[in-house]
N, CA and C of each residue as an Amber inpcrd file, in Angstrom:
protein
   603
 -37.7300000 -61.3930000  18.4800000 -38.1190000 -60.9870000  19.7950000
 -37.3720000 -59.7520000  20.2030000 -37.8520000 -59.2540000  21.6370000
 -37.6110000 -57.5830000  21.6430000 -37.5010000 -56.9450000  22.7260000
 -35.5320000 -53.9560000  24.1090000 -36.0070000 -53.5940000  25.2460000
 -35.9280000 -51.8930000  24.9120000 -35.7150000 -51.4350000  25.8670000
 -35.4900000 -50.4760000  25.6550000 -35.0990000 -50.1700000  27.4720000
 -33.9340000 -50.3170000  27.5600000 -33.3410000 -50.4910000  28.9760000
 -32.2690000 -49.4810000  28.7030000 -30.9340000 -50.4350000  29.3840000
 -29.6110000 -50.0850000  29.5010000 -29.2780000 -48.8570000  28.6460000
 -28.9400000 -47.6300000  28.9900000 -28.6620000 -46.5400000  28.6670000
 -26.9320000 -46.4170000  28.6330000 -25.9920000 -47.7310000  28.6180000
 -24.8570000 -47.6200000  28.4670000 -24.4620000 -46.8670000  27.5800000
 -23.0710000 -46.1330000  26.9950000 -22.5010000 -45.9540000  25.7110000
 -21.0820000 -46.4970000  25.2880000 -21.0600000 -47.0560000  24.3890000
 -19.8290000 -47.9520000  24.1540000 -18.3840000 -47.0070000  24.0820000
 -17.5190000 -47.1100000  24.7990000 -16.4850000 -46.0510000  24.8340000
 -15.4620000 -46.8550000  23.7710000 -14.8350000 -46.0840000  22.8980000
 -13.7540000 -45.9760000  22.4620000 -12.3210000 -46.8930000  22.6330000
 -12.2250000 -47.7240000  22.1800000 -10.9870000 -49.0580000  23.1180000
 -11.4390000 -50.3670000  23.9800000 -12.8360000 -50.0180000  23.7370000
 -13.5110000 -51.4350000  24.7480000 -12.6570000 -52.8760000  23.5420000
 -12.3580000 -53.6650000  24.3270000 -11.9650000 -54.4310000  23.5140000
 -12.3040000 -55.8170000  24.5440000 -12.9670000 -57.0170000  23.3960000
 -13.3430000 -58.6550000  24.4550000 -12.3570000 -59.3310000  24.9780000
 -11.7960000 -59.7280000  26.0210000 -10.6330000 -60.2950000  25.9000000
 -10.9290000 -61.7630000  25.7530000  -9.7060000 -62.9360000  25.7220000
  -9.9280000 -63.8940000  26.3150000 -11.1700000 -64.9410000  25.6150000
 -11.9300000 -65.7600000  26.6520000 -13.3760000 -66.3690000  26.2320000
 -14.3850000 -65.5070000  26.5430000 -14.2390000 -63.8720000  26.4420000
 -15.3120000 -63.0740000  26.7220000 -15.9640000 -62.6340000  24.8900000
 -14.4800000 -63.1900000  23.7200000 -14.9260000 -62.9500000  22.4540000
 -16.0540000 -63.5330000  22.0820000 -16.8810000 -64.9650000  22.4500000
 -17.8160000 -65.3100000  21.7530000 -19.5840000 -64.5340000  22.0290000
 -18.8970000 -63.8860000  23.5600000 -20.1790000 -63.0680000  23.6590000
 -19.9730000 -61.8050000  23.3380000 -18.9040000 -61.2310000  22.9320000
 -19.0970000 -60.1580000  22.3700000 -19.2320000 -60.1410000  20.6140000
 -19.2900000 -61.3810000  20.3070000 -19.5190000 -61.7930000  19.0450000
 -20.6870000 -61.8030000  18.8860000 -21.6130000 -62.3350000  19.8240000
 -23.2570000 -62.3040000  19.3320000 -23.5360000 -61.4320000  20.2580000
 -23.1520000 -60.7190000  20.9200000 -23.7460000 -59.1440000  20.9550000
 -23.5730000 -58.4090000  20.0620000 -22.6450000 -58.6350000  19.1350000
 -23.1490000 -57.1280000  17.8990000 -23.4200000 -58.4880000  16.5210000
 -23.4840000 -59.6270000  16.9000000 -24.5030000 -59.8860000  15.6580000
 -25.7120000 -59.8940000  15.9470000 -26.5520000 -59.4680000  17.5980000
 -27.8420000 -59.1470000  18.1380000 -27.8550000 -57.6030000  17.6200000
 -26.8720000 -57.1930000  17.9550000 -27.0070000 -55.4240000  17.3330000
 -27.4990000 -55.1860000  15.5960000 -26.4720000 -56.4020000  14.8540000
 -26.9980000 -56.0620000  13.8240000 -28.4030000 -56.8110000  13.0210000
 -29.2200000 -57.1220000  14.4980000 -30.4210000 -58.0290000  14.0510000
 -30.5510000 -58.9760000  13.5230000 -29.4500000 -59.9400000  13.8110000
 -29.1590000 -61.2350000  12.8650000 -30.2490000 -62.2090000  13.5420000
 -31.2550000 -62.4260000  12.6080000 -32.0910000 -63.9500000  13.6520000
 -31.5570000 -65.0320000  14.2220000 -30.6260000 -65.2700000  13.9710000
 -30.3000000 -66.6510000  14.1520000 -29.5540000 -66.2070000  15.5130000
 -28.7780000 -65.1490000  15.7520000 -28.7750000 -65.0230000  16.8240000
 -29.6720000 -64.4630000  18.4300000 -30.3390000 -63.9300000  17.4760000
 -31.7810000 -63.7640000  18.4980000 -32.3320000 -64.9410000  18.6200000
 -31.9610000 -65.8940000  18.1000000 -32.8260000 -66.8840000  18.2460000
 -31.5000000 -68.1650000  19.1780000 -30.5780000 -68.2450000  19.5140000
 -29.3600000 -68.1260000  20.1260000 -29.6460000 -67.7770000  21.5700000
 -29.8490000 -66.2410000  21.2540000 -29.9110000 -65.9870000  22.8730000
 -30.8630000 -66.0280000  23.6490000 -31.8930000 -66.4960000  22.3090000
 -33.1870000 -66.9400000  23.4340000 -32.9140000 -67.9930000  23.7620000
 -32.4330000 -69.0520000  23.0350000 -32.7440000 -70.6340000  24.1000000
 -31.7240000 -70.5800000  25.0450000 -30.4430000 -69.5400000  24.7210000
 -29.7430000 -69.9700000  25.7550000 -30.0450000 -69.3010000  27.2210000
 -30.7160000 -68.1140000  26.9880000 -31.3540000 -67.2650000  28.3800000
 -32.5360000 -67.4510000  28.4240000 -33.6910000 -67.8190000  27.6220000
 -35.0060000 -67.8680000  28.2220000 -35.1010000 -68.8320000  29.4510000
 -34.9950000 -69.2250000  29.4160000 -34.9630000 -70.1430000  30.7750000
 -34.8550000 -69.8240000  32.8970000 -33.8410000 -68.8940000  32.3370000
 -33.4250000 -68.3110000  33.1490000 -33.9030000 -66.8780000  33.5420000
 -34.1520000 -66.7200000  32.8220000 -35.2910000 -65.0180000  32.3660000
 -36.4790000 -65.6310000  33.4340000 -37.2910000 -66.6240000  32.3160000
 -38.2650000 -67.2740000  33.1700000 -38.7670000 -67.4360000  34.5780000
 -37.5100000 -68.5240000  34.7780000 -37.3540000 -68.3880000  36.8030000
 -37.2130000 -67.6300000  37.1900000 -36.2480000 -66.6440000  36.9850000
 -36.3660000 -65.4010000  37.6080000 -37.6480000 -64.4440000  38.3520000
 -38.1770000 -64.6120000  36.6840000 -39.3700000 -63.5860000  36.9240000
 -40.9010000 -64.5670000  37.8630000 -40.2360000 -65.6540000  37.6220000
 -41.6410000 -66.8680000  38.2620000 -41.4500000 -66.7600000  39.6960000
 -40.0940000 -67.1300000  40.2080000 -40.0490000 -66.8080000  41.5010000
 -39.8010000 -65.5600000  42.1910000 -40.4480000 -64.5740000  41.2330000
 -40.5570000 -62.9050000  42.2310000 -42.1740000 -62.8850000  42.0750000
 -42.7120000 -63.4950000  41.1220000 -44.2020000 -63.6190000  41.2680000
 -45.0910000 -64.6040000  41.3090000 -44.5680000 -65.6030000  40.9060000
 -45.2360000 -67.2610000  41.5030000 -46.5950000 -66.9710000  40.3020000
 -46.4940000 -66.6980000  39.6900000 -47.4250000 -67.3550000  38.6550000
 -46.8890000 -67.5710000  37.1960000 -47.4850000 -68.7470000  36.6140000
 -46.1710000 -69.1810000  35.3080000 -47.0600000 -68.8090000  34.2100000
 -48.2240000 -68.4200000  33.8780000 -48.3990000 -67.7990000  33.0050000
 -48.1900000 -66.2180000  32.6840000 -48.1270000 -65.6950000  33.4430000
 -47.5690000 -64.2460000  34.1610000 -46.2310000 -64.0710000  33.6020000
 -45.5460000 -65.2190000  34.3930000 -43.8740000 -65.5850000  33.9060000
 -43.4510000 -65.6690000  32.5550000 -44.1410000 -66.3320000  31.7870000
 -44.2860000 -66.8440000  30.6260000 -44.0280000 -65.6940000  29.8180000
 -45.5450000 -64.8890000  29.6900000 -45.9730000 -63.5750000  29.1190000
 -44.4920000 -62.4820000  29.4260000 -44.3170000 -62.3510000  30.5500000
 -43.1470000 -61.0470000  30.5790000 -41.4410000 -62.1750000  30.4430000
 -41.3950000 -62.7030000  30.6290000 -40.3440000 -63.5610000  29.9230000
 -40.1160000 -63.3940000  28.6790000 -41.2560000 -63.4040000  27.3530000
 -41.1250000 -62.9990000  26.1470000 -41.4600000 -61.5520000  26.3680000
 -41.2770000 -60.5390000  27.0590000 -41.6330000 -59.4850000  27.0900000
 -40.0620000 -58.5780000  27.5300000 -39.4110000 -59.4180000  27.8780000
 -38.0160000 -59.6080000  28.4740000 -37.1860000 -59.2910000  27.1340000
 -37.4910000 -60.5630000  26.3250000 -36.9650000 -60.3720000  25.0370000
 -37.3440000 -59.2800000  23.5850000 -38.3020000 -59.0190000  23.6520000
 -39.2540000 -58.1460000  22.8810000 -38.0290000 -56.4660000  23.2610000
 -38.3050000 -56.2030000  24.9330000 -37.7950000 -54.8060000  24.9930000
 -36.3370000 -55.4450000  24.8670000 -35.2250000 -56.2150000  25.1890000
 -33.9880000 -56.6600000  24.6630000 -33.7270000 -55.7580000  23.3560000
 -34.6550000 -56.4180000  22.3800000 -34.3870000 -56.2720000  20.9950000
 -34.7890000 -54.8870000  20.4620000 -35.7740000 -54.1520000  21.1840000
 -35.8340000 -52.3670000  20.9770000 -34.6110000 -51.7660000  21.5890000
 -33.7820000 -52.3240000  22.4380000 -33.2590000 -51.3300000  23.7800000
 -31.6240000 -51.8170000  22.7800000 -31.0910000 -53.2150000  22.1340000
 -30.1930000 -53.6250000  21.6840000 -28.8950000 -52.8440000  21.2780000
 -29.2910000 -51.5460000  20.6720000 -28.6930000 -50.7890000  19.7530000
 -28.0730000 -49.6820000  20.9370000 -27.8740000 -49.4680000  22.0290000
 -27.7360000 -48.7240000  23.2340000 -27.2520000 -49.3340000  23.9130000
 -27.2850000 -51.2470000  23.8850000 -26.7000000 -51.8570000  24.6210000
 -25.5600000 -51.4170000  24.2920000 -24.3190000 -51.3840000  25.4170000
 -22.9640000 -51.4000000  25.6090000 -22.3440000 -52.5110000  26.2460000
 -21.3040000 -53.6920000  25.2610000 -20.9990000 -54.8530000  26.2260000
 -19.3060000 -54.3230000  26.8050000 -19.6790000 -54.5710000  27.7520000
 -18.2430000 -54.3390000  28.5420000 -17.9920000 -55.1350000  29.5270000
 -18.1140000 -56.8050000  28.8910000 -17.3850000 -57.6970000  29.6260000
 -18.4400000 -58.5170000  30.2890000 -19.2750000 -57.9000000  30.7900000
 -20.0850000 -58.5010000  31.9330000 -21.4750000 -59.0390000  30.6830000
 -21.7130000 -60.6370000  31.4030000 -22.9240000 -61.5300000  30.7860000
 -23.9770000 -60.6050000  29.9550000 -23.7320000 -61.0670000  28.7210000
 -25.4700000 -60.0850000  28.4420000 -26.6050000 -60.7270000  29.3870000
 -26.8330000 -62.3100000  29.8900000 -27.5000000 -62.0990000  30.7000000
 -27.7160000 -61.6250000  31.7730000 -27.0950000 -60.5070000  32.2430000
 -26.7960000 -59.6360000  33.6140000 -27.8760000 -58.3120000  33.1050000
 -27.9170000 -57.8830000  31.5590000 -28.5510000 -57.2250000  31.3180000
 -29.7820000 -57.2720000  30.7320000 -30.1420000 -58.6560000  30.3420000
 -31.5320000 -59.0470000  30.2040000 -32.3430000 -59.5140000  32.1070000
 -31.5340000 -59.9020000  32.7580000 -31.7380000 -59.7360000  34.4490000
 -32.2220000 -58.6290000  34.9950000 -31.5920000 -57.0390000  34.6840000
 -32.2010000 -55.8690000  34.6050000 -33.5400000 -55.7680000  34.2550000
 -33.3250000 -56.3640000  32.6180000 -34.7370000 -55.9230000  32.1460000
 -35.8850000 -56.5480000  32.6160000 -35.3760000 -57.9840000  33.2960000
 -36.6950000 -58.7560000  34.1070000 -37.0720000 -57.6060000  34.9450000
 -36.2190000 -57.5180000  35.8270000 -36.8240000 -56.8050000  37.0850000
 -37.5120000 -55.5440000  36.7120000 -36.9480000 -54.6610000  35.9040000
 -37.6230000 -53.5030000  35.6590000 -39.2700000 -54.0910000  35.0360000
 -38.9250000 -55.0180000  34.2230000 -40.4870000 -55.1330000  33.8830000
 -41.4500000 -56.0470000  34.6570000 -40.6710000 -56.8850000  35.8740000
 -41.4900000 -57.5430000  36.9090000 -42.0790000 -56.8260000  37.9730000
 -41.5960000 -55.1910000  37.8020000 -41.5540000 -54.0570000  38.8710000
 -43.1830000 -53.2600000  38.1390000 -42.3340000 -53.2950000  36.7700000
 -43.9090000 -52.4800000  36.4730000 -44.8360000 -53.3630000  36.8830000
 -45.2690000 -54.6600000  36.6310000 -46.3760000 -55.5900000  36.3490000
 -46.9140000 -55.6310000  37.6280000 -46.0700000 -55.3320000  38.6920000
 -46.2870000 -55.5840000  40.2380000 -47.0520000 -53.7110000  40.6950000
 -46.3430000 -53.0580000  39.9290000 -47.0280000 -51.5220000  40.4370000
 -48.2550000 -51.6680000  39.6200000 -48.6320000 -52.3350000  38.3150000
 -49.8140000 -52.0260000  37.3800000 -50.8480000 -52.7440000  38.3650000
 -50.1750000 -54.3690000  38.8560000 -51.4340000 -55.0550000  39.6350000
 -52.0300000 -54.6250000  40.7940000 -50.5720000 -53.3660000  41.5330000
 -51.4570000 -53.1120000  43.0190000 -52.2500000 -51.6890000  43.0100000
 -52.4090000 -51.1320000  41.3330000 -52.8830000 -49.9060000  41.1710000
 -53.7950000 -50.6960000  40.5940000 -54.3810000 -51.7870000  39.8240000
 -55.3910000 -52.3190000  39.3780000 -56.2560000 -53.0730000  40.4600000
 -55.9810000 -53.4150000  41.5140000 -56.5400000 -53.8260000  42.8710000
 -56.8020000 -52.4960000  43.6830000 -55.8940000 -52.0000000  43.3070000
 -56.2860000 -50.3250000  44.8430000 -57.8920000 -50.0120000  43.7610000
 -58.1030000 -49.8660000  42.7680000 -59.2090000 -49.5700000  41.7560000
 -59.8590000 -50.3000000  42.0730000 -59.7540000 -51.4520000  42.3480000
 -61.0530000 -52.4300000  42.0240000 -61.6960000 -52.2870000  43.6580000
 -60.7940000 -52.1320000  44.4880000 -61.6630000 -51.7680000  46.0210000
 -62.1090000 -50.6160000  46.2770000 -61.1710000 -49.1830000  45.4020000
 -62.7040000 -48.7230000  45.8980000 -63.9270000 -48.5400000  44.5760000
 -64.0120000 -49.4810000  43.5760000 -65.2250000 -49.3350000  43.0290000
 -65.9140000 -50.6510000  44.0300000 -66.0280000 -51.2530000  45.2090000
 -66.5910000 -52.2900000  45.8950000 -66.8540000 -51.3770000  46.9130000
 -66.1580000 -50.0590000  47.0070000 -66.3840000 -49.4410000  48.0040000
 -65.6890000 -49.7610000  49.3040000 -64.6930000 -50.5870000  49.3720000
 -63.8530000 -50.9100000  50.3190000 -64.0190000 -52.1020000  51.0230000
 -65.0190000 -53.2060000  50.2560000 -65.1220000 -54.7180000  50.8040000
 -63.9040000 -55.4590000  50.9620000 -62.6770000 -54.9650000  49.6620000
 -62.2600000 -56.0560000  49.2910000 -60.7130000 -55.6220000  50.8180000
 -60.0940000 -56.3000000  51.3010000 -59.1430000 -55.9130000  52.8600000
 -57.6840000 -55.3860000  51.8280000 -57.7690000 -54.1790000  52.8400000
 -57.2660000 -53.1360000  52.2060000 -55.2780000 -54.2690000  52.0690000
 -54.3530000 -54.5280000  51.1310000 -53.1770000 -54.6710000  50.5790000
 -52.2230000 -54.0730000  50.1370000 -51.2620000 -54.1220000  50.0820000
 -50.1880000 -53.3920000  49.7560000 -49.4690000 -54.2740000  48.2010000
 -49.9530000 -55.6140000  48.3410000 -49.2230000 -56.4330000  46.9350000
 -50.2770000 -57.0740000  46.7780000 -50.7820000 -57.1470000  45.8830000
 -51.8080000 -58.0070000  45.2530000 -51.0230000 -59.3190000  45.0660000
 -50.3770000 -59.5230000  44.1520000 -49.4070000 -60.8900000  44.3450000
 -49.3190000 -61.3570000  45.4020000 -49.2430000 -61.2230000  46.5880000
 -48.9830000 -62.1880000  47.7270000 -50.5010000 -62.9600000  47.9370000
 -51.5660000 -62.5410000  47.2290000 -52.4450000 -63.5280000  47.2580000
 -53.1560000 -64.2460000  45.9470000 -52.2670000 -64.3810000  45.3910000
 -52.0280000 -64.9150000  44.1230000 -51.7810000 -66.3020000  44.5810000
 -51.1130000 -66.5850000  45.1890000 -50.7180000 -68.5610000  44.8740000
 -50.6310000 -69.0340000  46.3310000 -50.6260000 -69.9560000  46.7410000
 -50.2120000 -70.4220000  47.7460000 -49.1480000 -71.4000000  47.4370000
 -47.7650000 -71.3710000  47.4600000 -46.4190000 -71.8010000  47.0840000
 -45.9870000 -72.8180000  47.9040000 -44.8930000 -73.1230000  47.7500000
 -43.8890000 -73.4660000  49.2120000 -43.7160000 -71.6590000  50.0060000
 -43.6240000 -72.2020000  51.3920000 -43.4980000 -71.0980000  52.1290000
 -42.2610000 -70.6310000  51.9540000 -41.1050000 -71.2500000  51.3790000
 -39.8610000 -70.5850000  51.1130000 -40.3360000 -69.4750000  50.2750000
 -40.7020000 -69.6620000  48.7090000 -40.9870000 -69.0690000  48.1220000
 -42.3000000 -67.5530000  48.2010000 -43.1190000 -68.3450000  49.2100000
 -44.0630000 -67.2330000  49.8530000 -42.8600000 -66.0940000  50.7760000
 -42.2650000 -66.4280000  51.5970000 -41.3960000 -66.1740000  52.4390000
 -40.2350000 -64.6190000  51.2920000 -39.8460000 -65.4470000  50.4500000
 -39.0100000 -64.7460000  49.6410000 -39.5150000 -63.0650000  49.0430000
 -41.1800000 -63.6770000  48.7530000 -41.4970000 -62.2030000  48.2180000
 -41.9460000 -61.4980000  49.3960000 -42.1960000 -61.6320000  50.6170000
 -42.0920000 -60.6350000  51.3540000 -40.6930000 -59.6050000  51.6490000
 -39.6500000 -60.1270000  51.0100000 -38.6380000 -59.1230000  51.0510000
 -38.8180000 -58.0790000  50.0840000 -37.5810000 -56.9730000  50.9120000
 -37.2200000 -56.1750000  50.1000000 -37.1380000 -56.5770000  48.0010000
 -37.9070000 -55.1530000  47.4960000 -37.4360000 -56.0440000  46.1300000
 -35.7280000 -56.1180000  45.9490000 -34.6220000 -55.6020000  46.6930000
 -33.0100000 -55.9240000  46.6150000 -33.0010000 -56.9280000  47.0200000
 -33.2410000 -57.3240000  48.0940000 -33.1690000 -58.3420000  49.1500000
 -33.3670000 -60.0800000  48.1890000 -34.7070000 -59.7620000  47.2750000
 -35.6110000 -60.8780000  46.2610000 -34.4480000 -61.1880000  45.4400000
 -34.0160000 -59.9590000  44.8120000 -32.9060000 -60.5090000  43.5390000
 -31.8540000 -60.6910000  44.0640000 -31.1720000 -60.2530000  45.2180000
 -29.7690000 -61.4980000  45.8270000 -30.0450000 -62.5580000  45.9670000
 -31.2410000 -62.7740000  46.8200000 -31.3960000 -64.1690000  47.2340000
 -31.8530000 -64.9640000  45.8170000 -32.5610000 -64.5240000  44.6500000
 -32.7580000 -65.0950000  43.1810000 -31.6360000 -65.6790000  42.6800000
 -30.9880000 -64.5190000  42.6460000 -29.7190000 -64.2750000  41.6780000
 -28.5020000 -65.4570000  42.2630000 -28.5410000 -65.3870000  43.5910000
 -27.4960000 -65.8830000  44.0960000 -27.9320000 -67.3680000  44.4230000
 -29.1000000 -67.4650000  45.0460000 -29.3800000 -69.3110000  45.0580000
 -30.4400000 -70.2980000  44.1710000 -31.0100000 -69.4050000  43.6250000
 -31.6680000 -69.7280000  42.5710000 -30.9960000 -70.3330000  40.6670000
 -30.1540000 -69.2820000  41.5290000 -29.4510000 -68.9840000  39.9460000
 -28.1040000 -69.1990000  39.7750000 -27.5060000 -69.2700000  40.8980000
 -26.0480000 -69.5510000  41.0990000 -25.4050000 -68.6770000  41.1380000
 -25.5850000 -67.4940000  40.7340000 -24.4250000 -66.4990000  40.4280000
 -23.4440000 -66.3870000  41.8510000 -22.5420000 -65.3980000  41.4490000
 -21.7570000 -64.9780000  42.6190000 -21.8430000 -64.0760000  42.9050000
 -21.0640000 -63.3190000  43.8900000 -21.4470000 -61.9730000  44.5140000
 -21.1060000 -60.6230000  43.9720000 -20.1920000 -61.0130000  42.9770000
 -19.7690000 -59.9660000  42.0540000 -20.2920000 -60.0950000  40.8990000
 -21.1870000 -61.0800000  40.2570000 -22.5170000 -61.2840000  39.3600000
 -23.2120000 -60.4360000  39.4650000 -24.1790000 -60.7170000  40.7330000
 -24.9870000 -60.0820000  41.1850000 -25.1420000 -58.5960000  41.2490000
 -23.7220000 -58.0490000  42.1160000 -23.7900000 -56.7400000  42.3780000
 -23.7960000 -56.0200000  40.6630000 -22.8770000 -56.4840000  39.5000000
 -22.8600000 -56.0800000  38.5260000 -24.5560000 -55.9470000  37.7110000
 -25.3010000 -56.7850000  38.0370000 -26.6810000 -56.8150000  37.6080000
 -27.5010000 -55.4010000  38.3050000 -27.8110000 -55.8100000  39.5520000
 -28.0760000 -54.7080000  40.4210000 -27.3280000 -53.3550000  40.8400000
 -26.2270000 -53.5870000  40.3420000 -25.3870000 -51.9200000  40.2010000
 -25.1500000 -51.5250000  41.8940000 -24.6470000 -52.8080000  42.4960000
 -24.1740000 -52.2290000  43.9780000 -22.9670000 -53.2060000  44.2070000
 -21.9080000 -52.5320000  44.6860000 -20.5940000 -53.0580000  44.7470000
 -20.8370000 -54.6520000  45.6030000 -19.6780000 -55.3190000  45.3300000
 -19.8980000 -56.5850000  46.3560000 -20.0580000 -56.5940000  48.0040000
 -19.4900000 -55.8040000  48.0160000 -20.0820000 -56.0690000  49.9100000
 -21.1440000 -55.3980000  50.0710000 -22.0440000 -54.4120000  49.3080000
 -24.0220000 -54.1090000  49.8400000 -24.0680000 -55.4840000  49.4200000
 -23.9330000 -56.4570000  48.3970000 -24.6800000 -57.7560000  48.1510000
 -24.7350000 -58.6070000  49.2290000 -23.4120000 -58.8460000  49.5480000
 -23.1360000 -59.5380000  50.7910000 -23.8420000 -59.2630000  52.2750000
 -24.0230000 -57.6810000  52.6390000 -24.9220000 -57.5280000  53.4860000
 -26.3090000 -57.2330000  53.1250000 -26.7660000 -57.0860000  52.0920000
 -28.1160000 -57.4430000  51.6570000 -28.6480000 -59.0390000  51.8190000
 -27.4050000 -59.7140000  51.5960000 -27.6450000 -61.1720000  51.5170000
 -27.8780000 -61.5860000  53.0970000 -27.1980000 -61.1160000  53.8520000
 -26.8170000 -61.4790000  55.0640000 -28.5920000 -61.0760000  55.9680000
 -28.8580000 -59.4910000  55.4440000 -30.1210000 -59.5430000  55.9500000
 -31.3910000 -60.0980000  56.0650000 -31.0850000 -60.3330000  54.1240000
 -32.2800000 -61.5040000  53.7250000 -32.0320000 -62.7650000  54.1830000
 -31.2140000 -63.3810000  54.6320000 -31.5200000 -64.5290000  54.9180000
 -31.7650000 -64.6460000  56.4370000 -31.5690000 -63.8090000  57.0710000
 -32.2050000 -63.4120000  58.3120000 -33.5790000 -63.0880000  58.7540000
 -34.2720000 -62.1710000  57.2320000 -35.7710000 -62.3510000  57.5610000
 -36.4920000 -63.6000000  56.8040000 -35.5740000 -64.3310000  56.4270000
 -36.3240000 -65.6140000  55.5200000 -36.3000000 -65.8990000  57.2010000
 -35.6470000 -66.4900000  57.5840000 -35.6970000 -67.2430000  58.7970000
 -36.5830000 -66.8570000  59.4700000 -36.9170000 -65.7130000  60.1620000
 -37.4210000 -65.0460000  61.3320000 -38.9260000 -65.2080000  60.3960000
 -39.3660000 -64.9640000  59.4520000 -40.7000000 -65.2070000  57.9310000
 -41.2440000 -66.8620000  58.6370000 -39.8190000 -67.8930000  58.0790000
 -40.6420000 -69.2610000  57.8640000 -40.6620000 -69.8630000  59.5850000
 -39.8230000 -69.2500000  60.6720000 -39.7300000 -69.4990000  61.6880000
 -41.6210000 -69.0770000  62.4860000 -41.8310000 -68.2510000  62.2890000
 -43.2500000 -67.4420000  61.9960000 -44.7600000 -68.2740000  61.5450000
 -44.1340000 -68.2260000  60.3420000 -45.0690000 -69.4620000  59.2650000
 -45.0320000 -70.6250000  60.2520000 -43.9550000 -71.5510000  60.9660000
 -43.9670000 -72.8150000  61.4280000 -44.6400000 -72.6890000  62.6800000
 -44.8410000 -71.6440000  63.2240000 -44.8340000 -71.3230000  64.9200000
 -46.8730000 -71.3410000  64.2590000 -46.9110000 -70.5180000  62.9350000
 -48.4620000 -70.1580000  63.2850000 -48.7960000 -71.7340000  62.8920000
 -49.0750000 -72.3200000  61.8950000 -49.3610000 -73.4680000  61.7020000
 -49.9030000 -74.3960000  62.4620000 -48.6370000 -74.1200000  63.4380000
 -48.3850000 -75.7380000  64.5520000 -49.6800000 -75.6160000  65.7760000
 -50.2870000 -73.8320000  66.0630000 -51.0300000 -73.6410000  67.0210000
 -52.6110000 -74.0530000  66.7170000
């Protein structure tokens, strides 16, 4: 399986410390294409790849497909990877989003097409995905955020991470996470507070 992402370069003296050796052990036996470890870091991250990408788009065959699509560019992009400490899954997390980002720009440029060959029947959208599933409203709720806003709140309650996880994935120091976090969970509220108010009338 197989990216072509992370543009790191490995500097000179990087050295694993500690219990950071066993992942820097099967990061360069992933470098040197060993199957057994590609096959390693899939069961131990597909999973998590998965959810990720399921709950920014709520459909699991969708999920499924760029989940192994996750791994596919991994294994082109491998040789560029640079480990310096931080989870390789922090950098297969990247590669979700970058490729949950394309799939989301391909679907709302494949819908902007399809209305106007209808000639403009179909009500004009900005995300095709938001009428894709009908979820729990948490989860409806979630993808109306910011896409930063989606992967704190993913990353961080979905997924457990911490706030210095996170920011290392998304490349913004710990306190934007913290007030990214702080905002999103402010329009979740003010979202499902919304959702409950229309319902009830």
């Amino acid at each position: 399986m197989l990216p072509k992402t992370d543009r790191h370069h490995r500097q000179e003296g990087d050295r694993p410390r500690g219990g950071d050796a066993a992942e820097a052990e099967l990061v360069a036996r992933l470098q040197a294409l060993d199957e057994a470890a590609w096959e390693e870091a899939y069961q131990r991250h597909a999973g998590q790849v998965y959810r990720y990408i399921y709950f920014r788009l709520g459909d699991q065959h969708v999920a499924e497909d760029l989940a192994a699509d996750v791994f596919v560019k991994a294994l082109a992009g491998i040789k560029t990877y640079s480990w310096r400490g931080t989870p390789l899954l922090a950098w297969l997390y990247r590669i979700a989003h970058n490729v949950t980002a394309d799939y989301r720009a391909s679907a709302a440029r494949r819908a902007a097409h399809s209305a106007a060959d209808l000639g403009g029947d179909l009500p004009e959208r900005t995300d095709i995905l938001g009428e894709l599933d009908e979820r729990r409203d948490m989860l409806a709720a979630i993808r109306r955020l910011t896409s930063d806003q989606q992967q704190v709140i993913l990353l961080r309650f979905y997924q457990g991470l911490s706030n210095a996880e996170v920011g290392a994935i998304i490349g913004k120091p710990e306190g934007a996470v913290k007030a990214l976090q702080s905002r999103a969970l402010k329009s979740l509220r003010r979202l499902l507070t919304h959702e409950t108010v229309r319902r009830s009338a």
